[in-house]
N, C-alpha and C positions, 0 to 999 in steps of 0.2 A: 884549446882550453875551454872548459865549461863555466858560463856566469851564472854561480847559482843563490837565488833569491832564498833566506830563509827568512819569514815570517815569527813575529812574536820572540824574538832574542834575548830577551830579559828573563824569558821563564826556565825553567828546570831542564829544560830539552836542548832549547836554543842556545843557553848559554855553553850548554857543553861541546856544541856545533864551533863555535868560537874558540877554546880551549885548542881544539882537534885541526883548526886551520895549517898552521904550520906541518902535521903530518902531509896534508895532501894539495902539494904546491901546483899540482897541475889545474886545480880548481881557483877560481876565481871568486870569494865570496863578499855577498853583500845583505849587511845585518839589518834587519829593519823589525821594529817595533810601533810602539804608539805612533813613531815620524813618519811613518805610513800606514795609513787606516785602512786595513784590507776589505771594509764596509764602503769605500768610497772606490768604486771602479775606474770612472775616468784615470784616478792619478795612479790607481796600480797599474793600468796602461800604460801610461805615461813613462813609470819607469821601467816599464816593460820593455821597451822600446826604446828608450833611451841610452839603457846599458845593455841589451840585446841579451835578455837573462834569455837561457835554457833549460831549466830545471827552474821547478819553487819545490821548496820544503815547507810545507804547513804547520809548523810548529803552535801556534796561535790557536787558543781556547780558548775558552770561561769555562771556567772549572770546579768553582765551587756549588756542590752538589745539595746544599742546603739552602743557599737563598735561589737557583735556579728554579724552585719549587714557586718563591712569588715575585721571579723577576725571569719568569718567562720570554720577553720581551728581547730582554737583555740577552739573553742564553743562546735564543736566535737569532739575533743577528749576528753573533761569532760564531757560533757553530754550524750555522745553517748559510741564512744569507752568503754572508764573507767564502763560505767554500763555494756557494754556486758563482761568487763571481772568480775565485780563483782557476775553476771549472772551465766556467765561459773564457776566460783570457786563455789557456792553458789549450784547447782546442783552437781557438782562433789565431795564435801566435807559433804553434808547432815546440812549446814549452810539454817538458815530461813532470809531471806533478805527483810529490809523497806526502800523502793526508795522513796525518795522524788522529787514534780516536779510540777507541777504551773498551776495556773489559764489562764495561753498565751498559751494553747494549744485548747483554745476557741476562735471563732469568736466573740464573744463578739453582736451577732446579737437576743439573744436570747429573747423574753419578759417576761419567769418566770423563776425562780430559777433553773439552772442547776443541771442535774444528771448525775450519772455515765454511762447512759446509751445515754447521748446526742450525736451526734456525734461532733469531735472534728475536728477544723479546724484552725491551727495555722496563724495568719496573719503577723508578725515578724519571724528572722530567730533565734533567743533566742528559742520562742516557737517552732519552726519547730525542734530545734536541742532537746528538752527536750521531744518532742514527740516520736523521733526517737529511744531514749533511755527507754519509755518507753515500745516499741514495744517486746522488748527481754524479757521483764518481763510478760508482757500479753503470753506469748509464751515461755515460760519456765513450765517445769513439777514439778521445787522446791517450794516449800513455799514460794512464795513471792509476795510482795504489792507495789504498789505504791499509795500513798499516797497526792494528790493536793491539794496544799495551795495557801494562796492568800495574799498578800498586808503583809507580815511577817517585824514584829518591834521584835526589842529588845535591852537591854543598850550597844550591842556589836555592832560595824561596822556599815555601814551608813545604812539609811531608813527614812523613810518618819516620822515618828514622830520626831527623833533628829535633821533632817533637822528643821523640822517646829520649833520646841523649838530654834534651833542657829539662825535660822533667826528672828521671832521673840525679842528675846534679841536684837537686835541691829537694825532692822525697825520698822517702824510705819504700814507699810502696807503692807501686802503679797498677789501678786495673786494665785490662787488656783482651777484648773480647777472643773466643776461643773458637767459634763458631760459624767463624766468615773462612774459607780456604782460597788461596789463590798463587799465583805469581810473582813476586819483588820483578821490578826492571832497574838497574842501573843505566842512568839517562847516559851517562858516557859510551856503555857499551850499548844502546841501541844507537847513537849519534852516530859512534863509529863503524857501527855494521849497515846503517844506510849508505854511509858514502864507501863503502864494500860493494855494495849493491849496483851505484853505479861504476863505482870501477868497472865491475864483470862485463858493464855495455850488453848482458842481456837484455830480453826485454821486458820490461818491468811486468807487464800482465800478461806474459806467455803464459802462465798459469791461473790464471787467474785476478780479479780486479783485490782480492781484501785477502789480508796476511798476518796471523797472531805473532807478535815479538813478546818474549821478556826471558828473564833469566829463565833457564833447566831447574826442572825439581819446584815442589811446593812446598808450602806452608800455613800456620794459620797465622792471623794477626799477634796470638799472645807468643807463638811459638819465636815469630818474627824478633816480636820484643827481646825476648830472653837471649837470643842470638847476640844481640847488637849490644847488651848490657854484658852478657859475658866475655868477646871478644874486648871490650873495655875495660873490663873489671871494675865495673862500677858496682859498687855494695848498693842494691836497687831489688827489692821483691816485687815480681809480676805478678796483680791476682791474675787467674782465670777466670772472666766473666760472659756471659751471653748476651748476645746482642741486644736485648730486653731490658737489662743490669740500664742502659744510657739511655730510655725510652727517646729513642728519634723518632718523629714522626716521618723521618725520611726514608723509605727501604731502601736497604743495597744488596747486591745477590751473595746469596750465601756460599754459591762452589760457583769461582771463575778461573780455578786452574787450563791453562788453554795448553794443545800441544801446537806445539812449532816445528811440524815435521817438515811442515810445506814451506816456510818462507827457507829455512836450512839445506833441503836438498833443491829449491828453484837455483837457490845463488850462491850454493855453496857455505854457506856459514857455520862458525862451529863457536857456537852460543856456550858463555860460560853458565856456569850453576850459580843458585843463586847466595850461595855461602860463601862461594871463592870472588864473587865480584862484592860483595858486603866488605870481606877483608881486604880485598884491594881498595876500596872506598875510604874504612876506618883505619885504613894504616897510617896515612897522614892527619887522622885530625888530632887539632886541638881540643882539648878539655878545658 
């Protein structure tokens, strides 16, 4: 049986790690959030060793991509620091380690489908800091992945589908930039295709250290919208706007559609679309 640590269990990812337990009884899991601060090394030893974890999932971010601009600070010590210590313990202990880390570590300049072999060039300082964190992992002689997702919903914590659904309910009209293209990832179906991953007991960086996930097929942000308002039938008009329309002083890349040829034929996955895992998502919700 594997004891595996998932980090950050409250958020969008983690929680659905929790949901998925009961599928995979031969895993042993143990949830840890804020009750353990992955910025305090000694006590993730501690329990490193104490429950003789074999795997960590790094679920654990900071993620908001607009105060990270003047809480720098902050930004690195979760994305940065915290992975080099779950690095350092993950080599030291003979633990196999899956980092998770984002599509902002793309220029966003590309015109086909990114691969892991693009070069990255983070234009926010969100992405500069989750790059930074991936560098330790690319550079580590343990077992381990990082793992790039994109545009991640789920029933837990905010995101761009519950946004659009509470908005929605209560305007007539929503704007919705047109001009950003990428990937949806349902956090259910990336949770459950990592613990696929170790099922298969390949090896996790037989192919290499870092692996694009998210749903098949793309989109753009307003296109997104109109999806998720139609399969509801919510009476809701999407404008069309550009990116400009919300003057952020924050950039985001404008094309992060990634192909997943490589994490799909390393381990075998067969990654839904991102329409059919939307409806699997919106069939049970409440309005």
């Amino acid at each position: 049986m594997k004891n595996i640590l998932i980090t950050g269990c409250h958020g969008q990812l983690g929680s659905e790690f929790k949901n998925l337990e009961k599928e995979f009884p031969n895993y042993k899991f143990f949830f840890k959030d804020l009750d353990l601060d992955i910025t305090q090394k000694k006590k993730v030893e501690d329990f490193i060793k104490k429950n003789k974890i074999n795997v960590i999932l790094n679920t654990a971010a900071y993620t908001n991509v607009n105060n990270a601009e003047i809480e720098k600070n902050n930004a690195d010590l979760v994305n940065v620091e915290a992975v080099k210590n779950l690095v350092d313990l993950s080599e030291k202990h003979n633990c196999k380690l899956i980092h998770y880390s984002t599509d902002y570590v793309y220029d966003g300049t590309s015109k086909t489908p990114i691969n892991e072999k693009c070069l990255v060039n983070p234009i926010n300082y969100y992405g500069e800091s989750k790059r930074k964190g991936e560098i330790f992992i690319e550079n580590s002689p343990s077992e381990s992945i990082v793992i790039r997702t994109s545009w991640l919903y789920s029933r837990y914590g905010h995101n761009f589908v519950n946004t659009i659904i509470a908005k929605a309910k209560k305007e007539k009209e929503i704007n919705v930039v047109n001009d950003q293209f990428g990937c949806p990832t349902y956090a259910k179906d990336l949770a459950r295709d990592t613990l696929k991953i170790l099922e298969s007991n390949i090896k996790l960086d037989s192919r290499g250290k870092v692996y694009n996930y998210s749903n098949l097929e793309s989109t753009n942000w307003s296109g997104f919208a109109e999806k998720i308002i139609e399969l509801l039938n919510i009476e809701c008009e999407i404008n069309e706007v550009s990116t400009a329309f919300f003057k952020s002083s924050v950039k985001r890349p404008a094309y992060s559609i990634t192909n997943k040829a490589l994490i799909s034929s390393t381990f075998n996955l067969n990654i839904p679309k991102w329409e059919d895992s939307l409806k699997t998502y919106l069939t049970n919700f409440q309005l």
